[in-house]
N, C-alpha and C positions, 0 to 999 in steps of 0.2 A: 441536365441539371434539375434536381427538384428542392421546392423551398420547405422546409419544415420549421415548425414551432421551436424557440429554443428559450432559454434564460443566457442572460447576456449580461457581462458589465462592461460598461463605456469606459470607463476610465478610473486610473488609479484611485482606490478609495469611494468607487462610486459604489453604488448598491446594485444588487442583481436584479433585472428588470425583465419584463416579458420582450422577447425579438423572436425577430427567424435566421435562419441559416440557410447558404447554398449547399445541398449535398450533391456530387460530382455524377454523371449516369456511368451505372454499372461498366466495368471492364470486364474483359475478359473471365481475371483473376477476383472480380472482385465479389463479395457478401453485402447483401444489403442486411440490414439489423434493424426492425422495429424497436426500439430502448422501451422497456418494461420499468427499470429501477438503474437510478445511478445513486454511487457512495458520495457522501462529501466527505474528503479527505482534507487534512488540514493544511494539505500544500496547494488546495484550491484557493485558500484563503491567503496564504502566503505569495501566491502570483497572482490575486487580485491587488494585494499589496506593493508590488513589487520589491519585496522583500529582499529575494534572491535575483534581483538583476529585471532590464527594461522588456514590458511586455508588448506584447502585437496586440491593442486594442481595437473594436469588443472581444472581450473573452470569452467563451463556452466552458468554460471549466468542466472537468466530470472525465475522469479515468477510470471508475469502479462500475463497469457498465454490463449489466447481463439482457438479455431479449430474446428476441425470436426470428430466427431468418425468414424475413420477408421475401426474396430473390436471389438468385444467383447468378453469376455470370455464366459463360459457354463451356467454360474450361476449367468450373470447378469440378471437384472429384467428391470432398470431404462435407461436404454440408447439403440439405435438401431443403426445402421449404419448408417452415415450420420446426427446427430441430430447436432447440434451448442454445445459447451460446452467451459468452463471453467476450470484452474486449476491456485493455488492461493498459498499461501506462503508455506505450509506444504501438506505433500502426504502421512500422516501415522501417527497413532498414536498408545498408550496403548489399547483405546478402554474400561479400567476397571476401572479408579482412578475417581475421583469423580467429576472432570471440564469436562473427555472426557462424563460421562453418564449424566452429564446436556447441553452435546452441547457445550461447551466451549473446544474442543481437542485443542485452542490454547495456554490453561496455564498447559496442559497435565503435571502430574507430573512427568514422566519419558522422559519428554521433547518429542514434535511433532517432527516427521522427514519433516526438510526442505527439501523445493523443489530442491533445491541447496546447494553444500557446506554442507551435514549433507548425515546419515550413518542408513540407512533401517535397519531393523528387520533382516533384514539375514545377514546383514554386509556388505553389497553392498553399495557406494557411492552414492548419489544422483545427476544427471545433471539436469538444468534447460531449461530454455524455448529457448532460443539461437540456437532453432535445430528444425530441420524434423520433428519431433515426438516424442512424451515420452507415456509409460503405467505407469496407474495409477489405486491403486484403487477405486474400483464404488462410495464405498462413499467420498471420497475427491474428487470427478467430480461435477461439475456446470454445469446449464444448463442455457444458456445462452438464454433471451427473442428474439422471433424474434424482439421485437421493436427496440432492441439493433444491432446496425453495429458491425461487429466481430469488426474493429480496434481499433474504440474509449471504447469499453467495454474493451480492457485488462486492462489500467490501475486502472480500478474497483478492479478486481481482490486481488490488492495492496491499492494504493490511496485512492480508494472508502470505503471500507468495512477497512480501517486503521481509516479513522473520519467516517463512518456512527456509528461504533463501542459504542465508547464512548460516542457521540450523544447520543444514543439510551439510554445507560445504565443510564446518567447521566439526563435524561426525559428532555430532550431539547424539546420544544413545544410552543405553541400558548403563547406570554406574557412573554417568556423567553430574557434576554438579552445575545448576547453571542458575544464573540470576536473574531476572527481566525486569529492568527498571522505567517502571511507570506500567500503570494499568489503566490507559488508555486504548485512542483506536486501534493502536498496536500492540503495545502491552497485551492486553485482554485474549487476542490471537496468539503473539507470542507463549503466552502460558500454554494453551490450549494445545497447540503444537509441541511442543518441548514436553508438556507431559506424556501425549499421545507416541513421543518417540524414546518414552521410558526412563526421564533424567528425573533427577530431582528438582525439583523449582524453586526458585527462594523469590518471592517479588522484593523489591525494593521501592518504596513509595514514600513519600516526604511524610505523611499520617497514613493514621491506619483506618481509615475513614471508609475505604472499600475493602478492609479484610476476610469480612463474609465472601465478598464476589471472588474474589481472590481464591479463598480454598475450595469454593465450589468449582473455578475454572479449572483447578488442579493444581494449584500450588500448595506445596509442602508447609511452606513456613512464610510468611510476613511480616518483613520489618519495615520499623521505621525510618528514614535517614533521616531526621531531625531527632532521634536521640545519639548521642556520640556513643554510646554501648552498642550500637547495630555493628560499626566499622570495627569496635574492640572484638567485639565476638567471633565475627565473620571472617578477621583478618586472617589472608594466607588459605583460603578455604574451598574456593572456586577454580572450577576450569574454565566457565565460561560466562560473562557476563550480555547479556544483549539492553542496551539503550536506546529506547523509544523514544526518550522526552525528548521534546526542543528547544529544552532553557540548556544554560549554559549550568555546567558540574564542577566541582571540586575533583578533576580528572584524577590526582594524587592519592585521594581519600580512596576512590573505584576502584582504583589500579594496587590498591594493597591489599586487596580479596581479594586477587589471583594467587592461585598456586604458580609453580614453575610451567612456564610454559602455557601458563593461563593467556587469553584471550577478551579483551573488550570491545567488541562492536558496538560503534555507533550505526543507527538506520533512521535517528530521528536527525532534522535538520536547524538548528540554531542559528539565528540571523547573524550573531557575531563571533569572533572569533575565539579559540577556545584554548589554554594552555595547561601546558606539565612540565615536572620536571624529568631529564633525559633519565635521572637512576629509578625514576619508578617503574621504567622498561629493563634496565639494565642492571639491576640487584638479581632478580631473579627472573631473564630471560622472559618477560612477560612482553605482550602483541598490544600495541594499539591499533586498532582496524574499522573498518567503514565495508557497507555492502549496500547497492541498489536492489531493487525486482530484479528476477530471475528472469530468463531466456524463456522464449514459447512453451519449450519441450518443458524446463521443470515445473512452472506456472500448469499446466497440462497435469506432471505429476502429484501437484500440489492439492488441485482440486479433487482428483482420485482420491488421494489420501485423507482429505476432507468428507469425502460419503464416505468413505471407509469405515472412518474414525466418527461421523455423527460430529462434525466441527464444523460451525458457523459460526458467523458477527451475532452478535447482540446489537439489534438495531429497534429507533426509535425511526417508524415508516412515518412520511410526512408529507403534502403537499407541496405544490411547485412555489403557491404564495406564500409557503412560511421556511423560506430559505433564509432568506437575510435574520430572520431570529435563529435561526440555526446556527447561522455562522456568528452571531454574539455569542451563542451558549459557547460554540465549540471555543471560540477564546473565554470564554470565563473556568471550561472545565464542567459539561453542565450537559454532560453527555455520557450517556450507559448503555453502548458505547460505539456507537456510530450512527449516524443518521443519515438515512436513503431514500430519497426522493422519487414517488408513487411518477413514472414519467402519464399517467392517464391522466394526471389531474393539470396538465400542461394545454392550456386553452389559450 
């Protein structure tokens, strides 16, 4: 066991404070990870809350985690000391059920062990990125492109491989029309991708208050959804809509800018519950649909395609003591457009 420095919160609603953490001594199988930069994601903030259900307090929050292998086990193959790596929503799976052996360990049926807040195979808690270092096993390790800067690749980790996901699954490509509603920490990705795989982009944003950022990230066109001429114009128009926000929508109004056979993902998470009516699916054979992160292997191809493509987070780099104003900004909206935590300034 080794103890490293961490940021911690005790309790529902507390503030994130300086602690340590126990890290497990290497296994066999396992990577140890120097944490260089972790993302703040806004479902850190959401299971500081217990928003979405009772937490394992203190928390380590931090899933968007890139570094440097510090060690290896005996029986690694794929990493060396010193390589750039990654580490992304989950650190463990079954391994046996039928999503982990197609590459999919994120719809695992015996549920993925979160990187945070969730309970390993031995029964050991899990801490996240918010620290000095975590071991992890070899294959839930990413290896991150040199084209990629450690800082701006963490929120990849999350952000990135949250809408490449979907993207991918739902064959977004050359001739596609797609929508990305909200340009935030996913939004802003979401564009970036979707342009990069040849569609056309339309954001959808309540004001037009980030339109500049908007068509420099590669969106085609920006509307407003607080004028009611966005949904007149638009109507009947799209193939594919992707949803970042985590407020709750006028799901009826979204779902009439699909074409036949159009497609609306949800990837953002709303604390309450969210309604439509059944013929907004059923007029014109239209999808309502939901997508987690992707499996090792596409997260893997996600970031490939990211040096590829010259796609990264727009991040505001920040210190370990200026979290808690971080996470007010991220709820006021006050964020361009993710914020990642320098782990050197972790004392």
């Amino acid at each position: 066991m080794a103890t490293v420095r961490a940021l911690a919160i005790p309790a529902r609603g507390a503030a994130v404070e300086s602690s340590t953490v126990e890290r497990r001594a290497p296994r066999p199988d396992d990577v140890v990870v120097d944490i260089r930069f972790a993302g703040i994601c806004h479902s850190d903030i959401h299971q500081a809350n217990e928003d979405w259900g009772p937490v394992n307090f203190p928390l380590v929050p931090g899933h968007e985690i890139t570094g440097v292998v510090a060690a290896v086990g005996e029986a690694v193959t794929r990493f060396a000391v010193g390589d750039r790596v990654g580490v992304g929503c989950f650190v463990n799976s079954c391994g046996a059920c039928e999503p982990c052996l197609a590459g999919q360990e994120q719809y695992c049926v015996a549920h993925p062990v979160a990187t945070y807040n969730g309970t390993d195979h031995d029964g050991a808690p899990t801490y996240g990125g918010y620290s000095q270092q975590i071991v992890v096993r070899e294959s839930f390790v990413l290896r991150i492109p040199d084209a990629l800067p450690l800082d701006a690749a963490a929120p990849l980790l999350c952000a990135g491989i949250t809408t490449y996901s979907p993207l991918r699954h739902w064959k977004v490509g050359p001739g596609s029309k797609v929508a990305v509603v909200g340009l935030g920490g996913l939004g802003h990705m979401g564009v970036q991708l979707a342009h990069a795989l040849g569609a056309e982009v339309t954001v959808l944003s309540q004001s037009l208050a980030k339109e500049k950022d908007g068509l420099r990230l590669g969106a085609d066109r920006y509307r407003a959804t607080s004028d009611p001429a966005t949904f007149a114009e638009l109507r009947g128009s799209l193939d594919f809509i992707l949803n970042t926000v985590s407020a709750s929508l006028d799901l009826d109004a979204y779902l009439s800018l699909l074409r036949l056979d159009g497609t609306m993902c949800n990837v953002g998470g709303p604390g309450d519950p969210q309604h439509h009516f059944a013929y907004s699916l059923i007029q014109t054979r239209r999808n309502l649909a939901g997508s987690n992160v992707g499996g090792i292997r596409e997260t893997q191809e996600m970031l490939d395609f990211c040096a590829e493509h010259a796609i990264v987070a727009e991040i505001e780099l920040i210190a370990a003591g200026d979290v808690n104003t971080a996470y007010e900004r991220v709820l006021a909206s006050d964020v361009r457009y993710r914020f990642v935590i320098d782990i050197a300034t972790l004392v």
